[in-house]
C-alpha positions as CSV (number, residue, x, y, z in Angstrom):
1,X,41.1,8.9,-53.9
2,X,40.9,5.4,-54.2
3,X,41.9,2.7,-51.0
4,X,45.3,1.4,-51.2
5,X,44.1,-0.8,-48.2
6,X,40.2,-1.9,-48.5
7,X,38.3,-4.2,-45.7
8,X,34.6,-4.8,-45.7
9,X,32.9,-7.3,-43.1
10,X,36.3,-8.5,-41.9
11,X,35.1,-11.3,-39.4
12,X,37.9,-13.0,-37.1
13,X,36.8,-15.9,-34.7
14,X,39.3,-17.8,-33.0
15,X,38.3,-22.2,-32.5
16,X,36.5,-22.3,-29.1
17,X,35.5,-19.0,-28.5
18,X,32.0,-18.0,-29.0
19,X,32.4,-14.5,-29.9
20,X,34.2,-13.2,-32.5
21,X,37.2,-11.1,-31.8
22,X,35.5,-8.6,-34.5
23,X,32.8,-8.9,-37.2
24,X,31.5,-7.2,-40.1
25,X,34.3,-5.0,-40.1
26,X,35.1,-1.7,-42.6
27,X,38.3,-0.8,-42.6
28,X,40.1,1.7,-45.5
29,X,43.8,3.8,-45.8
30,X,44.6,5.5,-49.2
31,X,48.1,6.6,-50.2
32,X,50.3,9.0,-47.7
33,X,47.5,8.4,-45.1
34,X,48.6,7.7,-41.2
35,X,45.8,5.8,-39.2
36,X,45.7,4.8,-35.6
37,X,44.4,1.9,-34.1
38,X,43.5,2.2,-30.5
39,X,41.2,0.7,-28.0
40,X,41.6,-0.9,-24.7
41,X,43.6,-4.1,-24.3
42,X,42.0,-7.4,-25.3
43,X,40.2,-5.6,-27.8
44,X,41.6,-7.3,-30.7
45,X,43.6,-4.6,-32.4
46,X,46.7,-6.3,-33.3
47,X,44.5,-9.5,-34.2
48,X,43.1,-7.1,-37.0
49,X,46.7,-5.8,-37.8
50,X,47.5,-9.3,-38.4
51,X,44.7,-9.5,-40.6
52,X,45.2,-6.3,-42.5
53,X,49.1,-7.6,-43.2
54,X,48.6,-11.0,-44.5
55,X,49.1,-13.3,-41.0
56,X,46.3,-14.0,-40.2
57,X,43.9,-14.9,-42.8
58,X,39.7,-14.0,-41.4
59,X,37.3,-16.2,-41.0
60,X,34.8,-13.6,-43.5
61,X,35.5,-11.0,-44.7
62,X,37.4,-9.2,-48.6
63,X,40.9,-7.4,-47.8
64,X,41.9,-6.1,-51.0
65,X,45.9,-4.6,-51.0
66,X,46.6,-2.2,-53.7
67,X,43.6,-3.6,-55.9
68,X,44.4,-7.4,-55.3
69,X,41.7,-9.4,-53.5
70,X,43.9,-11.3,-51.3
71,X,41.8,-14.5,-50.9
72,X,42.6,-14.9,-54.7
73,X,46.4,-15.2,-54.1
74,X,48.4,-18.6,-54.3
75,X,50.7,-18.6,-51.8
76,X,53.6,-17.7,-53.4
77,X,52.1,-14.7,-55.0
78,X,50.9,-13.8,-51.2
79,X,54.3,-14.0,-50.0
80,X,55.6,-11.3,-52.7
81,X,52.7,-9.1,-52.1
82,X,53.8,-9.3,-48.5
83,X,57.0,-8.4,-49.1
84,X,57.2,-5.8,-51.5
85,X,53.7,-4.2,-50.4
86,X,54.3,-4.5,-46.8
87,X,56.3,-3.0,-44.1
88,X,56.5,-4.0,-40.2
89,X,57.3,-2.8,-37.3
90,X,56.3,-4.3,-34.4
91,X,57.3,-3.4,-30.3
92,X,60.0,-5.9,-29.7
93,X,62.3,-5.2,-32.4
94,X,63.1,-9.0,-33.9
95,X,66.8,-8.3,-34.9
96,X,69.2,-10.9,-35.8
97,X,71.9,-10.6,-32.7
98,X,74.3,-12.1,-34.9
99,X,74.0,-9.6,-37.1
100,X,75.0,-5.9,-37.8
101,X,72.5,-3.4,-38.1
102,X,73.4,-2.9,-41.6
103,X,72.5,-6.3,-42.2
104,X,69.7,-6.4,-40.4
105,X,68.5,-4.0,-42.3
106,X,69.0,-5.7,-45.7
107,X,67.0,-8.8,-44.5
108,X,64.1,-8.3,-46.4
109,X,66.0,-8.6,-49.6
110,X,66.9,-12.3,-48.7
111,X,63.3,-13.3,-49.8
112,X,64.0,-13.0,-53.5
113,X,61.3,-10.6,-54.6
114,X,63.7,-7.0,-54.8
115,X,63.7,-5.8,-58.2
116,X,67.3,-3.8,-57.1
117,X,70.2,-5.3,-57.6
118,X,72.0,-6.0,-53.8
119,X,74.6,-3.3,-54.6
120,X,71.7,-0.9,-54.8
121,X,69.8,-2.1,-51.7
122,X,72.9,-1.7,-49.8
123,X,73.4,2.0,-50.4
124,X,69.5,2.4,-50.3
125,X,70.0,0.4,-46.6
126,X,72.7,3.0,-45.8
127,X,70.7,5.7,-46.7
128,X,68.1,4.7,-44.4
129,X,70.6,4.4,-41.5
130,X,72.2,7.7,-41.9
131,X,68.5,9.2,-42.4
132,X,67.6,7.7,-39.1
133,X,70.9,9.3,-37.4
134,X,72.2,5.5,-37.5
135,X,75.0,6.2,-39.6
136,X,77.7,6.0,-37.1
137,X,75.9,2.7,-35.7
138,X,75.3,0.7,-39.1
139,X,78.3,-1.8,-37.9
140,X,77.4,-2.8,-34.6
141,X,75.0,-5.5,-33.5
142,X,72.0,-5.1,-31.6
143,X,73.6,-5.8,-28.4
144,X,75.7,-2.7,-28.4
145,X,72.7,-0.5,-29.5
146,X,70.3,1.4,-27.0
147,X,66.4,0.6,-27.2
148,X,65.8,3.2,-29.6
149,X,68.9,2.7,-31.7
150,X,67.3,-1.1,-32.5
151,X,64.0,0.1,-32.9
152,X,65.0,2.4,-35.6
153,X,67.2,-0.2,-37.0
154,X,64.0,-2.2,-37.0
155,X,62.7,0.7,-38.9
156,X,64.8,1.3,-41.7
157,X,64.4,-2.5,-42.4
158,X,60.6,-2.2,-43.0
159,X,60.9,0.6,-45.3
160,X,64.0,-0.9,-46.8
161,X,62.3,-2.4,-50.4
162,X,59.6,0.4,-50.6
163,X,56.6,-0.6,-49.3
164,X,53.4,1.4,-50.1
165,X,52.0,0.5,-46.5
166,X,53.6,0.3,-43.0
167,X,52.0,-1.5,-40.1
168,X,53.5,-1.0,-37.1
169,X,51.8,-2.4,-33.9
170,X,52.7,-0.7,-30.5
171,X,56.1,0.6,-31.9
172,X,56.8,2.9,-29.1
173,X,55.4,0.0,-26.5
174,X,59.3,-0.4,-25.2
175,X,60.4,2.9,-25.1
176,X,60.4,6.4,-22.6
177,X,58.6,9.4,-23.4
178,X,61.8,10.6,-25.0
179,X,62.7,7.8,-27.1
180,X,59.2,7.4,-27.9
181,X,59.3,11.1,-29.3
182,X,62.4,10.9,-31.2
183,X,61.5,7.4,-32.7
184,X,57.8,9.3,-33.7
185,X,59.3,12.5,-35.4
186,X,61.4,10.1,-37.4
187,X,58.9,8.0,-38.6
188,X,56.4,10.2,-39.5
189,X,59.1,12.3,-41.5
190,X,60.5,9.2,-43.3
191,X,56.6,8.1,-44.1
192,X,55.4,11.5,-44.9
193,X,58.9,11.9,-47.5
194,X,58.2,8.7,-49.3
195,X,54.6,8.5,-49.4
196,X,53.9,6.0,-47.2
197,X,50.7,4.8,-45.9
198,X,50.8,4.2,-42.0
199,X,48.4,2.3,-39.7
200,X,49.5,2.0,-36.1
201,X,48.2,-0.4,-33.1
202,X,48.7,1.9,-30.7
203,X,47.8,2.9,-26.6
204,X,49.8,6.0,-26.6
205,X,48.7,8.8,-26.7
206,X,51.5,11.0,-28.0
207,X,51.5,8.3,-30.9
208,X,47.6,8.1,-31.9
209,X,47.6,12.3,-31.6
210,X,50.2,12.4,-34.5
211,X,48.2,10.4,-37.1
212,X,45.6,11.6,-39.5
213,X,42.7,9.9,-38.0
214,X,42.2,7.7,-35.2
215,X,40.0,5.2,-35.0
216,X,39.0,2.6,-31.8
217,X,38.2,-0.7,-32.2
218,X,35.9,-2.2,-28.9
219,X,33.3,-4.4,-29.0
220,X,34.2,-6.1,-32.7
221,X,33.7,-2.4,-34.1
222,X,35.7,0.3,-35.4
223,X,34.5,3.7,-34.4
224,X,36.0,7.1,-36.0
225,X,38.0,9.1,-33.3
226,X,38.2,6.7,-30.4
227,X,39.9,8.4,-27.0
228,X,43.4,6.5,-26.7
229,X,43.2,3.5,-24.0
Protein backbone atom coordinates (compact mmCIF):
# COMPACT_ATOMS: atom_id res chain seq x y z
CA UNK A 1 0.00 0.00 0.00
CA UNK A 2 1.41 3.13 -1.00
CA UNK A 3 2.45 6.13 1.88
CA UNK A 4 -0.17 8.72 2.27
CA UNK A 5 2.60 10.46 4.55
CA UNK A 6 6.43 9.80 3.20
CA UNK A 7 9.65 11.24 5.02
CA UNK A 8 13.20 10.31 4.12
CA UNK A 9 16.36 12.01 5.83
CA UNK A 10 14.13 14.59 7.50
CA UNK A 11 16.97 16.79 9.22
CA UNK A 12 15.81 19.62 11.79
CA UNK A 13 18.55 21.96 13.36
CA UNK A 14 17.52 24.84 15.27
CA UNK A 15 20.15 28.45 14.73
CA UNK A 16 22.73 27.95 17.60
CA UNK A 17 22.53 24.61 18.48
CA UNK A 18 25.11 22.18 17.39
CA UNK A 19 23.16 19.16 17.22
CA UNK A 20 20.36 18.54 15.33
CA UNK A 21 17.12 17.91 17.05
CA UNK A 22 16.87 14.80 14.42
CA UNK A 23 18.67 13.82 11.16
CA UNK A 24 18.37 11.53 8.39
CA UNK A 25 15.05 10.66 9.45
CA UNK A 26 12.44 7.85 7.68
CA UNK A 27 9.26 8.31 8.58
CA UNK A 28 5.86 6.72 6.59
CA UNK A 29 1.71 6.24 7.48
CA UNK A 30 -0.51 4.81 4.71
CA UNK A 31 -4.34 5.26 4.74
CA UNK A 32 -6.49 4.06 7.98
CA UNK A 33 -3.08 3.68 9.77
CA UNK A 34 -2.69 4.96 13.69
CA UNK A 35 1.01 5.70 14.68
CA UNK A 36 2.44 6.76 17.88
CA UNK A 37 5.17 8.91 18.61
CA UNK A 38 6.78 8.54 21.86
CA UNK A 39 10.07 9.04 23.56
CA UNK A 40 11.21 10.87 26.49
CA UNK A 41 10.79 14.60 26.86
CA UNK A 42 13.21 16.88 24.91
CA UNK A 43 13.43 14.41 22.46
CA UNK A 44 12.00 16.31 19.72
CA UNK A 45 8.84 14.64 18.94
CA UNK A 46 6.46 17.40 18.54
CA UNK A 47 9.44 19.35 16.63
CA UNK A 48 8.95 16.43 13.98
CA UNK A 49 5.04 16.62 14.32
CA UNK A 50 5.50 20.13 13.32
CA UNK A 51 7.50 19.04 10.56
CA UNK A 52 5.25 16.26 9.37
CA UNK A 53 2.15 18.94 9.31
CA UNK A 54 3.51 21.80 7.45
CA UNK A 55 4.88 24.25 10.51
CA UNK A 56 7.87 23.86 10.53
CA UNK A 57 9.68 23.46 7.38
CA UNK A 58 13.38 21.04 7.90
CA UNK A 59 16.39 22.03 7.34
CA UNK A 60 16.95 18.53 4.86
CA UNK A 61 15.04 16.36 4.24
CA UNK A 62 11.59 15.31 1.30
CA UNK A 63 8.02 15.10 3.08
CA UNK A 64 5.76 14.19 0.50
CA UNK A 65 1.67 14.42 1.60
CA UNK A 66 -0.61 12.40 -0.46
CA UNK A 67 2.03 12.34 -3.44
CA UNK A 68 2.94 16.16 -3.34
CA UNK A 69 6.54 16.97 -2.53
CA UNK A 70 5.98 19.67 -0.21
CA UNK A 71 9.13 21.75 -0.89
CA UNK A 72 7.54 22.24 -4.42
CA UNK A 73 4.51 24.11 -3.01
CA UNK A 74 3.90 28.00 -3.29
CA UNK A 75 2.60 29.14 -0.33
CA UNK A 76 -0.73 29.38 -1.15
CA UNK A 77 -0.99 26.00 -2.49
CA UNK A 78 0.74 24.85 1.04
CA UNK A 79 -1.87 26.55 2.92
CA UNK A 80 -4.74 24.40 1.10
CA UNK A 81 -2.89 21.31 1.31
CA UNK A 82 -2.80 22.09 5.04
CA UNK A 83 -6.08 22.63 5.34
CA UNK A 84 -7.95 20.22 3.46
CA UNK A 85 -5.20 17.32 4.06
CA UNK A 86 -4.58 18.07 7.60
CA UNK A 87 -6.16 17.72 10.80
CA UNK A 88 -4.97 18.95 14.50
CA UNK A 89 -5.36 18.30 17.67
CA UNK A 90 -3.03 19.45 19.94
CA UNK A 91 -3.15 19.32 24.22
CA UNK A 92 -4.47 22.70 25.02
CA UNK A 93 -7.45 22.85 23.09
CA UNK A 94 -7.16 26.55 21.24
CA UNK A 95 -10.97 27.36 21.16
CA UNK A 96 -12.34 30.71 20.44
CA UNK A 97 -13.98 31.73 24.11
CA UNK A 98 -16.16 33.93 22.24
CA UNK A 99 -17.39 31.45 20.50
CA UNK A 100 -19.90 28.39 20.60
CA UNK A 101 -18.79 25.08 20.17
CA UNK A 102 -20.73 24.78 17.09
CA UNK A 103 -18.71 27.46 15.74
CA UNK A 104 -15.76 26.59 16.85
CA UNK A 105 -16.11 23.73 15.16
CA UNK A 106 -16.79 25.31 11.77
CA UNK A 107 -13.57 27.37 11.98
CA UNK A 108 -11.69 25.64 9.55
CA UNK A 109 -14.19 26.49 6.80
CA UNK A 110 -13.22 30.28 7.29
CA UNK A 111 -10.02 29.62 5.31
CA UNK A 112 -11.76 29.44 1.95
CA UNK A 113 -10.58 26.04 0.64
CA UNK A 114 -14.11 23.77 1.54
CA UNK A 115 -15.52 22.47 -1.49
CA UNK A 116 -19.19 22.23 0.74
CA UNK A 117 -21.28 24.75 0.61
CA UNK A 118 -21.59 26.37 4.64
CA UNK A 119 -25.14 24.89 4.89
CA UNK A 120 -23.49 21.50 4.41
CA UNK A 121 -20.55 22.02 6.79
CA UNK A 122 -22.96 23.02 9.32
CA UNK A 123 -24.93 19.88 9.51
CA UNK A 124 -21.61 17.86 8.79
CA UNK A 125 -20.33 20.10 12.15
CA UNK A 126 -23.41 18.92 13.90
CA UNK A 127 -22.99 15.54 13.01
CA UNK A 128 -19.70 15.55 14.51
CA UNK A 129 -20.90 17.05 17.79
CA UNK A 130 -23.77 14.70 18.32
CA UNK A 131 -21.21 11.77 17.21
CA UNK A 132 -18.92 12.95 20.00
CA UNK A 133 -21.97 12.95 22.59
CA UNK A 134 -21.70 16.89 22.14
CA UNK A 135 -25.06 17.31 20.92
CA UNK A 136 -26.65 18.75 23.89
CA UNK A 137 -23.39 21.05 24.31
CA UNK A 138 -23.02 22.48 20.49
CA UNK A 139 -24.41 26.01 21.95
CA UNK A 140 -22.31 26.75 24.81
CA UNK A 141 -18.87 28.31 24.83
CA UNK A 142 -15.86 26.81 26.08
CA UNK A 143 -16.15 28.26 29.35
CA UNK A 144 -19.16 26.37 30.30
CA UNK A 145 -17.63 23.03 28.95
CA UNK A 146 -15.62 20.44 31.12
CA UNK A 147 -11.92 19.58 30.00
CA UNK A 148 -13.04 16.84 27.93
CA UNK A 149 -16.12 18.40 26.50
CA UNK A 150 -13.43 21.19 24.82
CA UNK A 151 -11.12 18.74 23.87
CA UNK A 152 -13.62 16.92 21.82
CA UNK A 153 -14.99 20.11 20.63
CA UNK A 154 -11.33 20.56 19.56
CA UNK A 155 -11.87 17.24 17.86
CA UNK A 156 -14.68 17.40 15.74
CA UNK A 157 -13.06 20.64 14.43
CA UNK A 158 -10.07 18.80 13.05
CA UNK A 159 -12.00 16.31 11.33
CA UNK A 160 -14.57 18.78 10.29
CA UNK A 161 -13.48 19.26 6.26
CA UNK A 162 -12.26 15.57 5.96
CA UNK A 163 -8.84 15.35 6.31
CA UNK A 164 -6.95 12.18 5.16
CA UNK A 165 -4.44 12.63 8.15
CA UNK A 166 -4.85 13.65 11.86
CA UNK A 167 -1.90 14.79 14.00
CA UNK A 168 -2.57 15.13 17.25
CA UNK A 169 0.28 15.93 19.68
CA UNK A 170 -0.23 14.94 23.47
CA UNK A 171 -4.09 15.12 23.13
CA UNK A 172 -4.83 13.49 26.38
CA UNK A 173 -1.80 15.63 28.05
CA UNK A 174 -4.70 17.67 30.15
CA UNK A 175 -6.91 15.11 31.00
CA UNK A 176 -7.55 12.08 33.97
CA UNK A 177 -7.29 8.62 33.24
CA UNK A 178 -11.08 8.69 32.63
CA UNK A 179 -11.35 11.50 30.38
CA UNK A 180 -8.38 10.41 28.74
CA UNK A 181 -10.28 7.00 28.03
CA UNK A 182 -13.46 8.33 26.89
CA UNK A 183 -11.71 11.08 24.71
CA UNK A 184 -9.42 7.75 23.20
CA UNK A 185 -12.37 5.37 22.41
CA UNK A 186 -13.95 8.29 20.58
CA UNK A 187 -11.22 9.14 18.56
CA UNK A 188 -10.10 6.05 17.43
CA UNK A 189 -13.81 5.12 16.53
CA UNK A 190 -14.34 8.38 14.54
CA UNK A 191 -10.78 7.73 12.72
CA UNK A 192 -11.20 4.09 12.25
CA UNK A 193 -15.10 4.99 10.64
CA UNK A 194 -13.75 7.53 8.20
CA UNK A 195 -10.54 6.20 7.29
CA UNK A 196 -8.41 8.38 8.79
CA UNK A 197 -4.78 8.18 9.18
CA UNK A 198 -3.59 9.02 12.78
CA UNK A 199 -0.10 9.89 14.17
CA UNK A 200 0.11 10.84 17.80
CA UNK A 201 2.98 12.63 20.01
CA UNK A 202 2.23 10.89 22.83
CA UNK A 203 3.77 9.85 26.70
CA UNK A 204 0.83 7.92 27.69
CA UNK A 205 0.66 4.83 27.75
CA UNK A 206 -2.90 3.94 27.53
CA UNK A 207 -2.72 6.20 24.30
CA UNK A 208 0.52 4.72 22.42
CA UNK A 209 -0.97 0.96 23.36
CA UNK A 210 -4.13 1.75 21.19
CA UNK A 211 -2.26 2.62 17.93
CA UNK A 212 -1.12 0.31 15.27
CA UNK A 213 2.48 0.77 15.75
CA UNK A 214 4.52 2.68 17.98
CA UNK A 215 7.51 4.08 17.26
CA UNK A 216 10.28 6.16 19.66
CA UNK A 217 12.15 8.80 18.59
CA UNK A 218 15.63 9.50 21.01
CA UNK A 219 18.81 10.40 19.95
CA UNK A 220 17.55 12.08 16.33
CA UNK A 221 16.23 8.41 15.46
CA UNK A 222 13.07 6.67 15.11
CA UNK A 223 13.15 3.15 16.37
CA UNK A 224 10.05 0.59 15.73
CA UNK A 225 8.19 -0.23 19.07
CA UNK A 226 9.77 2.25 21.52
CA UNK A 227 8.54 1.57 25.41
CA UNK A 228 6.26 4.82 26.20
CA UNK A 229 8.32 7.58 28.31
Amino acid sequence: MSALLSAQGLECRYPGLEEPVFQDLDFHVTAGESVAITGSSGSGKTTLLHVLGTLLTPTAGVLHIQGTDIASLDPGALSRLRNRSLGFLFQEHHLLPQCTALENTLLPALAGFADDPLSTLKERARELLRELGLEDRQNHRPGQLSGGERQRVALARAMLLRPPLLLADEPSGALDQSRTRALLEQLRRLQQAERTALVVVTHDPLVADAMDRVVALEGGALSPRGVPA
